[in-house]
C-alpha positions as a printed NumPy array, in Angstrom:
array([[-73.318, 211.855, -11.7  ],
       [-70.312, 209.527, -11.44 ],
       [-67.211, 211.423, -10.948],
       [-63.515, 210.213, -11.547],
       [-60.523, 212.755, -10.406],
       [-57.203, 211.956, -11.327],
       [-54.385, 213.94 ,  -9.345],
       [-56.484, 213.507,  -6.243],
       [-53.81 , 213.602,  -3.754],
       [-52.554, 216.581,  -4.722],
       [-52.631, 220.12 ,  -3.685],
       [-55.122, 220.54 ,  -6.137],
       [-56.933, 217.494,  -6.537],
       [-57.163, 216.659,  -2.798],
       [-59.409, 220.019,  -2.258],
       [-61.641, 218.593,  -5.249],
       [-62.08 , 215.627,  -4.4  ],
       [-63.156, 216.673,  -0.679],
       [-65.691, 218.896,  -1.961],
       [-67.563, 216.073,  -3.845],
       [-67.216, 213.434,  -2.088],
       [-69.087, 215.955,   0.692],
       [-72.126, 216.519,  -2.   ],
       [-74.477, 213.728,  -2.392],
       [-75.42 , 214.193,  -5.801],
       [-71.678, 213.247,  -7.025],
       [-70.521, 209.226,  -6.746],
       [-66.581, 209.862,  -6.807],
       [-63.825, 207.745,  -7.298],
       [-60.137, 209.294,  -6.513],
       [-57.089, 208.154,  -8.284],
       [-53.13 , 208.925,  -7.488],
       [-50.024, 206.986,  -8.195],
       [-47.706, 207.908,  -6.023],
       [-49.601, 208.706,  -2.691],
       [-52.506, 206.368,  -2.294],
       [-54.719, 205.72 ,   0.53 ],
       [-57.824, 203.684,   1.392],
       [-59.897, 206.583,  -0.087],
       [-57.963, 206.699,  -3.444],
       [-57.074, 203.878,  -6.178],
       [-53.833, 203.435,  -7.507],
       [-53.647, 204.63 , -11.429],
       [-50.82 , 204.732, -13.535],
       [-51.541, 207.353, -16.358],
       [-48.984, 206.518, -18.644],
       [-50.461, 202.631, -18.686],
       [-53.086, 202.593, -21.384],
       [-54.659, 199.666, -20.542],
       [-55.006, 200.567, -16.841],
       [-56.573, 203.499, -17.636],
       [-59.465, 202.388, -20.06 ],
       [-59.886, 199.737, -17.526],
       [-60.456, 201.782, -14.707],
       [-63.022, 203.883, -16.893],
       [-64.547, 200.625, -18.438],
       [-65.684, 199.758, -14.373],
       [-66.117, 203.422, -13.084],
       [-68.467, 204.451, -16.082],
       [-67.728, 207.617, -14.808],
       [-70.011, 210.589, -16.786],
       [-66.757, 213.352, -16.02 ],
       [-63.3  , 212.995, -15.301],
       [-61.403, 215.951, -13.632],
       [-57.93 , 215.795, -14.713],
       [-55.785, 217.053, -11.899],
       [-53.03 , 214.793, -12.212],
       [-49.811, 217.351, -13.779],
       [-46.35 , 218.411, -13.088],
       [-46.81 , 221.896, -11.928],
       [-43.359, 223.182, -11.194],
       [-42.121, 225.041, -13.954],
       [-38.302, 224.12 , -12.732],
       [-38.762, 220.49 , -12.454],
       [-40.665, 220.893, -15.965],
       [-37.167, 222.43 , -17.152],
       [-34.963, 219.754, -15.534],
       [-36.864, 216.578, -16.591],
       [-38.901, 217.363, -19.621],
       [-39.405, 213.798, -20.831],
       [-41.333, 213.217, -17.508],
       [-43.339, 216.096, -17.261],
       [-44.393, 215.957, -21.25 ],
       [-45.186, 212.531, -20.049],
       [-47.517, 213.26 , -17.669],
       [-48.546, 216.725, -19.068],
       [-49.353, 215.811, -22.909],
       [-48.904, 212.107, -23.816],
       [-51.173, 210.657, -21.079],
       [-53.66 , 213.434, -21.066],
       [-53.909, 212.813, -24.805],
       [-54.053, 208.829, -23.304],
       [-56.707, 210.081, -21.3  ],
       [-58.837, 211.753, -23.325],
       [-58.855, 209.107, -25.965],
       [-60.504, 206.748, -23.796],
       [-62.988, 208.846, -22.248],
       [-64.375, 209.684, -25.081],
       [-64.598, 205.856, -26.198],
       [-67.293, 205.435, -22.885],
       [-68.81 , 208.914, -23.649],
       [-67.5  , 210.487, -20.748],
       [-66.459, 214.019, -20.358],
       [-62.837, 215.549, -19.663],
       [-61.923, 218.515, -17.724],
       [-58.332, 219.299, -18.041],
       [-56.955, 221.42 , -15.735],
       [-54.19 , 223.805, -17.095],
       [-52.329, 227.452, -16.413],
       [-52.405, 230.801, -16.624],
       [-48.503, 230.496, -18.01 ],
       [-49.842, 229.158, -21.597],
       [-49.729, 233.531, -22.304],
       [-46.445, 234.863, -22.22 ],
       [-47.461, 237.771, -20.054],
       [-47.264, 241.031, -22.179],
       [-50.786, 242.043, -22.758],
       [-52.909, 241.199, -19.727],
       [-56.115, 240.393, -18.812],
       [-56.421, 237.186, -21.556],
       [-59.299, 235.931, -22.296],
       [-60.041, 232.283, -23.232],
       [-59.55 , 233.17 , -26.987],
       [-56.346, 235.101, -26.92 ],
       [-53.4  , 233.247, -28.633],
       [-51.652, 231.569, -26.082],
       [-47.311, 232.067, -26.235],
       [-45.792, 230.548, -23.588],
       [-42.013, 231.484, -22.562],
       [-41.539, 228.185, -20.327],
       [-41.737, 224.512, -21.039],
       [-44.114, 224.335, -18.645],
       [-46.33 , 226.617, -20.523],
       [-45.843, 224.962, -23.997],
       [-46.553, 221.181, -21.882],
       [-49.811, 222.87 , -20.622],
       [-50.586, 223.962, -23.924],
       [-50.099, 221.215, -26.253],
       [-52.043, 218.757, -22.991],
       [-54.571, 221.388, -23.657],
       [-54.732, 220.616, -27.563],
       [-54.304, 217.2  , -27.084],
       [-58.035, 217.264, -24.998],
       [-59.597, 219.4  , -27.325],
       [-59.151, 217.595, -30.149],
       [-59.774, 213.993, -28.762],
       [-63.366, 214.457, -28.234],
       [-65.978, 216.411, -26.494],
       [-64.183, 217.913, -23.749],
       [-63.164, 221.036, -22.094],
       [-60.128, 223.138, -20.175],
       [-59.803, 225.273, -16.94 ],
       [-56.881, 227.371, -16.991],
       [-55.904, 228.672, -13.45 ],
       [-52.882, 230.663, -11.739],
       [-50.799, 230.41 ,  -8.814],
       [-52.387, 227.806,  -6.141],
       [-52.453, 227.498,  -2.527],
       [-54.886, 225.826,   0.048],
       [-54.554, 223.296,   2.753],
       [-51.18 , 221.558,   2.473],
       [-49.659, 218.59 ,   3.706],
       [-46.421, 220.954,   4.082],
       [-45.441, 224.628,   3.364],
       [-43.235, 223.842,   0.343],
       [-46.365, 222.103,  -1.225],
       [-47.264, 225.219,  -2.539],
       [-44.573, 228.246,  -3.094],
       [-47.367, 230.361,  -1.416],
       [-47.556, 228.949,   1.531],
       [-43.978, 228.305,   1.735],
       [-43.597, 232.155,   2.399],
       [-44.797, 231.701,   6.077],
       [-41.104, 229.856,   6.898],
       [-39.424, 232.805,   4.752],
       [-41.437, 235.22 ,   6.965],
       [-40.568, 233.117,  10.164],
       [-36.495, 232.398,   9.983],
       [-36.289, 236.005,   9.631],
       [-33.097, 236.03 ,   7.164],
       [-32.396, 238.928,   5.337],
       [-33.831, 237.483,   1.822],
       [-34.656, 238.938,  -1.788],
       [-37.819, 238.214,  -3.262],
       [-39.364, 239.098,  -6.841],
       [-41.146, 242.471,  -6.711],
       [-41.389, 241.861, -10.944],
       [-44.184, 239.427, -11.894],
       [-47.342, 240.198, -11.137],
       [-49.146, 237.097, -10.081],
       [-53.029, 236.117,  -8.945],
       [-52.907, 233.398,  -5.528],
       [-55.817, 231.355,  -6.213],
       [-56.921, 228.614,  -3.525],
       [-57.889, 225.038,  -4.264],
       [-60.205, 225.255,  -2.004],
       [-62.235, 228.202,  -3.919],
       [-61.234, 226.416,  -7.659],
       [-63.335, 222.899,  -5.87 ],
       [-66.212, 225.142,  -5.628],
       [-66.293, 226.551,  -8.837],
       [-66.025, 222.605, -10.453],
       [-68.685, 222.235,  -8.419],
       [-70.45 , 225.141,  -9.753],
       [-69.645, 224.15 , -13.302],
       [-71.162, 220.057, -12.81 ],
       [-73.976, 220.838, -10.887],
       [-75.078, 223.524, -14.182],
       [-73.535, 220.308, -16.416],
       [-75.973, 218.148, -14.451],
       [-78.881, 220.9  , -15.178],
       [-78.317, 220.697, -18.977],
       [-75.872, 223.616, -19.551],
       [-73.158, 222.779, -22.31 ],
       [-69.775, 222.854, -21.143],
       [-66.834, 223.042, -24.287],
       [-63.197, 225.173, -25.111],
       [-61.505, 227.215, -22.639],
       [-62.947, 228.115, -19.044],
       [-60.447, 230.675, -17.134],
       [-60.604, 230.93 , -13.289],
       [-58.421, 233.275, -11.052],
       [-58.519, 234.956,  -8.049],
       [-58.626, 238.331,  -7.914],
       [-55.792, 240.415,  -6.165],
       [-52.819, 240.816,  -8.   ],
       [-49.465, 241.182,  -5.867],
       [-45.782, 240.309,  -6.63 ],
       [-44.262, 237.469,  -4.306],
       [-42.959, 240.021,  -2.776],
       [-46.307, 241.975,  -1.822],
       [-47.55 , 238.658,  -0.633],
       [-45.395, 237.887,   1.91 ],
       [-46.253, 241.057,   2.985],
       [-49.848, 240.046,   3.173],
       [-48.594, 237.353,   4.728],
       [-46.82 , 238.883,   7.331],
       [-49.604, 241.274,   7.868],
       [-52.534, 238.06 ,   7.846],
       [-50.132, 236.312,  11.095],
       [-48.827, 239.017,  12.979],
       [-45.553, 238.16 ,  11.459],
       [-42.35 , 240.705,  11.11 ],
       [-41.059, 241.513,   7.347],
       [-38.14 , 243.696,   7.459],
       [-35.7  , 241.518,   6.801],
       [-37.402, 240.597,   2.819],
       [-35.859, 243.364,   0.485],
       [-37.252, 243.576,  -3.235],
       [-35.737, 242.608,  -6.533],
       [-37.592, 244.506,  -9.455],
       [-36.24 , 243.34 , -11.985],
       [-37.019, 239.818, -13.246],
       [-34.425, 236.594, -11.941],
       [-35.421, 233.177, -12.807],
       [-33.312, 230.289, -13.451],
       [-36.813, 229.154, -15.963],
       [-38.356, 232.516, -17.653],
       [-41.695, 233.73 , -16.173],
       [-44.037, 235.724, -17.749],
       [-44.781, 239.353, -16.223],
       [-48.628, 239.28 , -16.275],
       [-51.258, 236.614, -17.1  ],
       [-53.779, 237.734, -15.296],
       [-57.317, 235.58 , -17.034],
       [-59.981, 236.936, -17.4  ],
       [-62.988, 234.842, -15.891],
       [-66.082, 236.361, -17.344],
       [-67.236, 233.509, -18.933],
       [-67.751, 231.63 , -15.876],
       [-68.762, 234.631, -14.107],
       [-71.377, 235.359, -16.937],
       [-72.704, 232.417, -15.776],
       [-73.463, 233.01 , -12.184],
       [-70.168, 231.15 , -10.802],
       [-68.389, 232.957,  -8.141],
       [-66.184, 232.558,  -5.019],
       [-66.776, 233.477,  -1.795],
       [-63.927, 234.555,   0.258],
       [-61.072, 236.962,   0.067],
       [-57.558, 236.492,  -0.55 ],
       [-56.632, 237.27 ,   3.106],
       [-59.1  , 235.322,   4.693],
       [-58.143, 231.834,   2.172],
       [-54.543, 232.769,   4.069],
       [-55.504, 232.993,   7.182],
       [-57.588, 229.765,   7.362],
       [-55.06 , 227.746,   5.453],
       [-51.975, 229.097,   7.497],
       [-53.259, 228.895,  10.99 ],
       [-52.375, 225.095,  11.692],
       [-48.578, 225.714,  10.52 ],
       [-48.637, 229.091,  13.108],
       [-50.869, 227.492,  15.945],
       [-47.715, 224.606,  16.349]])
């Protein structure tokens, strides 16, 4: 199976296309704009003819869309550039996939629900509170309706990083280590989920693909302990040895953007399907943290 993933060096993407690239039965091809190296090719997203070039000499039979504006700040303060990249060249994308037959997985969030009536499941009407959300959400109706594709919707991510502040996760370890007196939110409940574990489950998902199962809609994926960012650095703390009196807790909800309180997904349609992760939340941490602690 010939696999093309957009996004790939990015927090998210650079995890999937690792775990791929490691299996034999997957030819893959990784494609960033901004960050290339001699593994990756250069693809702007927003070019249509680049794009349905590149697919016209991959052929590949799935593309994993990975490629997104993720921050729901920077989604706030530049909105032409992240519906850009969120809707209009995902819609780009999917167009011209489904001219050479090949699939689409769109990755998108758990902040398409507004966060009042947790779990969702893949069928609950989505109401996002963020621009962010609604980007996510239109990107996903922009796939579904250009062909025979599908969606994953995931949470909060973390995994290896380049640098703490690549994910606001990790970027709790240098909160944890300055050891300023500093207020987190002890409001929104939230579900870390590692890149890592998400590359697996793809995997999961294209091997079945590759064994005849049908693949179409929504597809939800989450880890599984809820904590606020506030109850996570504690983990954190906790996971390195690290002191954490100096965080105090704000329970009430701050956010220059609006977040949603809980949107915890529901994942029992993968589940229901034998796909699982492995490892817990504190042992993800502890594996992707130790090379920032050990220097």
């Amino acid at each position: 199976m010939k696999i093309l993933i957009t996004g790939a060096s990015g927090l998210l993407g650079r995890s999937v296309f690792k775990q791929f690239s490691s299996n034999p039965d997957f030819s893959v091809t990784g494609a960033a704009f901004s960050r290339v190296d001699e593994q990756l090719i250069r693809l702007d997203l927003s070019d249509s003819d680049a794009v349905k070039a590149c697919l016209q000499e991959i052929e590949p039979d799935m593309v994993i869309h990975c490629a997104a504006e993720r921050w729901p700040d920077r989604c706030a303060d530049n909105p032409d550039t992240a519906w850009q990249l969120n809707v209009s060249s995902t819609e780009l994308l999917a167009g011209h996939c489904s001219e050479i037959s090949a699939q689409l997985v769109y990755i998108s969030t758990d902040y398409v629900f507004d966060g009042s009536a947790a779990p969702y499941s893949a069928d609950d009407t989505p109401n996002p509170v963020n621009f962010y959300g609604r980007s996510k959400l239109a990107g996903e109706e922009a796939v579904l309706k250009n062909g025979n594709h599908w969606v994953l919707r995931l949470p909060w991510l973390f995994g290896p990083v380049i640098y703490l502040e690549e994910s606001g996760i990790t970027a709790l370890l240098d909160t944890l280590r300055e050891e300023k007196p500093v207020t987190l939110d002890h409001w929104a409940i939230r579900f870390p989920t590692s890149v890592e574990e998400v590359a697996e489950v793809l995997e999961q998902c294209l091997l079945k693909i590759r064994s005849g199962k049908k693949f179409e809609g929504i597809y939800q994926w989450s880890g599984d302990t809820a904590c606020t960012r506030y109850e996570l650095a504690q983990l954190i703390a906790e996971t390195c040895g690290l002191n954490a009196k100096h965080l105090n807790a704000n329970s009430e909800p701050n956010f220059s953007v609006p977040r949603p309180y809980n949107c915890q997904l529901d994942k029992s349609r993968l589940t229901g399907l034998g796909i699982k992760g492995c490892e817990s939340l504190q042992q993800q941490l502890a594996r992707n943290l130790k090379p920032f602690i050990d220097n």
